[in-house]
C-alpha positions in Angstrom: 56.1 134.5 125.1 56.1 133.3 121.3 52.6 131.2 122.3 51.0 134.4 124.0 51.8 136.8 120.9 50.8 134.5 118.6 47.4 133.4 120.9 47.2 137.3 120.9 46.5 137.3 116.9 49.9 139.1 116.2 51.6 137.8 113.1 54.8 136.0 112.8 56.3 139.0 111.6 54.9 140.9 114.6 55.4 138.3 117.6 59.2 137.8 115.9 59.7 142.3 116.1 57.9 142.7 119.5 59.8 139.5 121.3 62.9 140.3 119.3 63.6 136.8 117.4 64.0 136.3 114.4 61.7 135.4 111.9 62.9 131.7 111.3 62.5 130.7 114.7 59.6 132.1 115.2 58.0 130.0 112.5 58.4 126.7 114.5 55.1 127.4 116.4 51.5 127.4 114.8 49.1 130.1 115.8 47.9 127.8 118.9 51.3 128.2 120.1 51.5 124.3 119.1 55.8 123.3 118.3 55.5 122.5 114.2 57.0 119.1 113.7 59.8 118.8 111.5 59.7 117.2 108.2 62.0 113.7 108.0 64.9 113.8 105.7 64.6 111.2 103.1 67.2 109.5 102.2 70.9 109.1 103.6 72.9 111.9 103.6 75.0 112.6 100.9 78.8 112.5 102.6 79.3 111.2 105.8 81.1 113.5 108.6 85.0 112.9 109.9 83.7 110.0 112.7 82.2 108.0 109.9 85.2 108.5 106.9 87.2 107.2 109.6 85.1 104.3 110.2 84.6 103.6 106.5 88.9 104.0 105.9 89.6 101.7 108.8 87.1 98.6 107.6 88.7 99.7 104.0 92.2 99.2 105.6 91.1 95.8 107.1 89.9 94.4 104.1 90.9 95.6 100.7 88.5 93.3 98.6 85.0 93.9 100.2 82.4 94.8 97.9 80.6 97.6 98.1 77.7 95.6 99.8 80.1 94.3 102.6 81.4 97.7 103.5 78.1 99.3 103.6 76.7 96.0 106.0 79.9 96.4 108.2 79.8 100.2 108.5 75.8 99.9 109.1 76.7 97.7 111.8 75.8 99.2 115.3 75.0 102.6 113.9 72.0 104.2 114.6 71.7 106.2 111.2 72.6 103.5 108.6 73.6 104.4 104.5 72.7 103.1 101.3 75.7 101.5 99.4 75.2 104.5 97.1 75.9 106.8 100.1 79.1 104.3 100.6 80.2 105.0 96.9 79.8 108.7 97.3 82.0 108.7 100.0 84.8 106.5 99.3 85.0 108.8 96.1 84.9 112.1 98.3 87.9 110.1 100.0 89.8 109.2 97.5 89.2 105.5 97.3 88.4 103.9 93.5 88.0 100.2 92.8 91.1 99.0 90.8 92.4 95.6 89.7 95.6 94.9 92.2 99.4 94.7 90.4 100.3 91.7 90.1 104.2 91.3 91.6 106.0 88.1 92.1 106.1 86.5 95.6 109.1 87.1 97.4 110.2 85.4 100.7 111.9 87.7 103.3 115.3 86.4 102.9 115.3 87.5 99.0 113.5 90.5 100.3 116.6 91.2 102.5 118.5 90.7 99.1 117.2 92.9 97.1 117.5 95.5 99.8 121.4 95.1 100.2 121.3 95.3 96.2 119.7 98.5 95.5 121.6 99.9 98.5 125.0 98.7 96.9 123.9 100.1 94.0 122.0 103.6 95.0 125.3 105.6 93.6 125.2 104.2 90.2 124.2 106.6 87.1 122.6 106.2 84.0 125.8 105.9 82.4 126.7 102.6 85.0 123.6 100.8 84.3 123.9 101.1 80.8 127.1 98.5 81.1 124.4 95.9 82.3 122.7 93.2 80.1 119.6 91.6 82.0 117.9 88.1 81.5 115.4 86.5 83.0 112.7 83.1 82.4 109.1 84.1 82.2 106.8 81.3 82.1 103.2 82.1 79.7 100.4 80.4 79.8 98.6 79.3 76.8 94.6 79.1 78.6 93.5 79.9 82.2 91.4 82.2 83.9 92.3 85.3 85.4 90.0 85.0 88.6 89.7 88.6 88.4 90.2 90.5 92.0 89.3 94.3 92.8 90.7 96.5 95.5 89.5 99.6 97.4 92.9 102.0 97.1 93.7 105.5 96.9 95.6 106.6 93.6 99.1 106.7 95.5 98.9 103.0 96.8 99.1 101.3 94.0 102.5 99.7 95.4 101.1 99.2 98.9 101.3 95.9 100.3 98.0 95.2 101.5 97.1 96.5 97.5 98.8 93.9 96.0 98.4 90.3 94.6 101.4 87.8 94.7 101.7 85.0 91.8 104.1 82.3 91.5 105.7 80.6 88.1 103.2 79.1 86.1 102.7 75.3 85.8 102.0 73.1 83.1 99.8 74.4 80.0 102.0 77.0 78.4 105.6 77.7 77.2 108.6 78.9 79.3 111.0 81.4 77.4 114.4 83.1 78.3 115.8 86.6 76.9 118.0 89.4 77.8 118.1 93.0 77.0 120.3 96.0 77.4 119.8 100.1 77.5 121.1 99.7 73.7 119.4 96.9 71.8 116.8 93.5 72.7 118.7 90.4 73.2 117.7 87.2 71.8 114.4 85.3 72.8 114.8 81.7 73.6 111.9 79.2 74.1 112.7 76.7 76.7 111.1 72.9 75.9 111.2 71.5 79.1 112.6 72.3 82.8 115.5 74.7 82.6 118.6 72.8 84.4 122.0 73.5 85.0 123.0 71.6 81.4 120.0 73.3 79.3 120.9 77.2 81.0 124.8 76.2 80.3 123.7 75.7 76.5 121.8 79.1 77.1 125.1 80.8 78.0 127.5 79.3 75.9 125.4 80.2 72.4 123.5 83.0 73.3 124.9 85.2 76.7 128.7 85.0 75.0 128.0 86.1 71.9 125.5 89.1 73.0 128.0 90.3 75.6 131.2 90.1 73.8 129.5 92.6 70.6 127.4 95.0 72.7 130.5 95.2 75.3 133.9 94.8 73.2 136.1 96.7 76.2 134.6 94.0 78.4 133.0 96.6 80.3 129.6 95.3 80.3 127.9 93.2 83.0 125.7 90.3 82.7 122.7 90.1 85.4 121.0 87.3 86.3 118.9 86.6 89.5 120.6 83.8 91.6 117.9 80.9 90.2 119.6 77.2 91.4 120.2 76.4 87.6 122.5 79.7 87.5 124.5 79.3 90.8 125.7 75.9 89.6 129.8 75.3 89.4 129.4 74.1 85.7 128.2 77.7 84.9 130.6 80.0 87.2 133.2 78.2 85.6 
């Protein structure tokens, strides 16, 4: 009916009022009644639709440290409509997703893991006041000269602490200085460099001139606790005794 009225020399405005459509679909024929082709879309499309954020999350999930160049591959992968990497940027943004370097948190096997658990859970009750009565020390090793090897993850603002966002380190070798210190909630403790491995002879030295002293005038009630985190050098009889 659209090609007769418009074969007829009505208008597009006349064919559209006599056959009752609207204007805008009536403008998809020519005046020979001939379908208009449409004009491609250049370009991808700006945000991609529920199907593909899914798609693009899930390769995210799988692999934290692709590039922007892998994810866009991947996700172009088997798709009939395929993205630019800027399309990909667009819409990890629109999803939340940034590129940040990962925390760095110590490596932990599962049976300290189950440690640590039974720790805070012992210890869940305990107020401000409580953990004030506790002096912490710890080794740290530094080093002097390395490289980073700088790593960058896809993550979401809230997963910061999420497993697969994280990157484990272990103590440092040879090429810097190991030191040991202790602090409380009420003042720093002393900071101790260590000139070679820290045994149970060297840590006994440790306790004896520096862990005595600090406990017995922050904590004169012998109230206070001292905290350390069960290293073979601190478990040894000479230093329970």
């Amino acid at each position: 009916m659209v090609v007769g009225a418009r074969r007829a020399g009505l208008s597009i405005s006349q064919s559209a009022q006599l056959l009752g459509f609207s204007v805008t679909e009536n403008l998809g024929f020519t005046k020979n009644g001939v379908k208009r082709e449409k004009h491609p879309v250049c370009g991808s499309p700006v945000g991609e639709n529920a199907r593909g954020q899914r798609r693009m999350s899930q390769l995210i999930q799988a692999n934290r440290r692709a590039t922007l160049t892998e994810i866009t591959t991947c996700y172009n992968r088997g798709m009939q409509q395929s993205i630019c990497e800027a399309t990909t940027r667009t819409t990890l943004r629109r999803m939340g997703y940034n590129s940040r370097r990962p925390h760095r948190v110590p490596l932990i096997s599962t049976t300290n893991r189950k440690k640590r658990l039974q720790f805070a859970q012992a210890h869940q009750n305990w107020t401000v006041e409580d953990w004030k009565n506790v002096a912490w020390s710890d080794e740290s090793g530094f080093l002097l000269r390395h490289s980073d090897g700088r790593v960058r993850i896809w993550r979401k603002q809230n997963e910061n602490m999420d497993p697969s966002c994280l990157v484990t380190t272990v103590q440092a070798g040879g090429g810097g200085v190991m030191v040991w210190g202790m602090f409380s909630w009420h003042t720093l403790g002393p900071l101790v460099p260590i000139g070679h491995c820290l045994n149970a002879t060297a840590y006994l030295s440790i306790v004896s001139d520096h862990v005595h002293p600090f406990m017995t005038t922050m904590y004169p009630s012998s109230d206070g606790y001292f905290q350390q985190d069960n290293a073979p050098c601190h478990k040894a009889r000479i230093i329970s005794n």
